[in-house]
N, C-alpha and C positions, 0 to 999 in steps of 0.2 A: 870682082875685087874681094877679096879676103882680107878681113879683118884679123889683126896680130895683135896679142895681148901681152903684157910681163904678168908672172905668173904671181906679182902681190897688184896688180890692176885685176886678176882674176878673185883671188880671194877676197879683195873688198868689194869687188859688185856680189859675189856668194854672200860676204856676210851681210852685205845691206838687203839681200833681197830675201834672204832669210833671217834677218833679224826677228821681227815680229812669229814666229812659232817658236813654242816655248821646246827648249830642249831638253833631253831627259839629265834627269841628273844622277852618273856614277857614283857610288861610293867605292873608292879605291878597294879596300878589303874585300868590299863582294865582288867586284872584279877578279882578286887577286885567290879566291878563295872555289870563284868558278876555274879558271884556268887550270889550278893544285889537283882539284876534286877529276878536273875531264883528264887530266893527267894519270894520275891514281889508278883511273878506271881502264884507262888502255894500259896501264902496265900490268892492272890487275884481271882483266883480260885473254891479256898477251900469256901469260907466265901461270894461273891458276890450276892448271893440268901435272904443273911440277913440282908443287908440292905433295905431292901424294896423300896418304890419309889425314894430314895434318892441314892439309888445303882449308877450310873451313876458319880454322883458328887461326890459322896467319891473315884470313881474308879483313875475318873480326879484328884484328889488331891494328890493320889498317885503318878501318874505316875510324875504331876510336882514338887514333890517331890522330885523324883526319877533322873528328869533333871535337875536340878537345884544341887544338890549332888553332881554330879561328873562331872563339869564345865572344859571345857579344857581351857586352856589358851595359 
């Protein structure tokens, strides 16, 4: 016999049985600042070939771009 669950009888035995470990805690921005950056880098990747001798300095503008964005304070 198999046992049948509703899927909020599953998440409260999940969260009672992992209550007690401590979970990491996000901050949104650094979330949101990795995602931009792994972005960035595949388009900057993808396309760095066609800029021609200019490649370099467009790369550069990017990235300070990219620092300048997401400024901590």
């Amino acid at each position: 016999m198999k046992i049948r669950l509703t899927e909020s009888q599953y998440k409260r035995i999940i969260n009672e049985y992992f209550s007690d470990i401590p979970q990491p805690k996000y901050d949104k921005w650094d979330r949101l600042e990795g995602d931009v950056n792994s972005c960035i880098r595949s388009i900057i990747e993808t396309h760095k070939d066609n800029f021609g001798y200019d490649s370099y300095g467009v790369i550069d503008a990017i990235y300070q771009v990219m620092d300048n964005m997401f400024q901590k304070v």
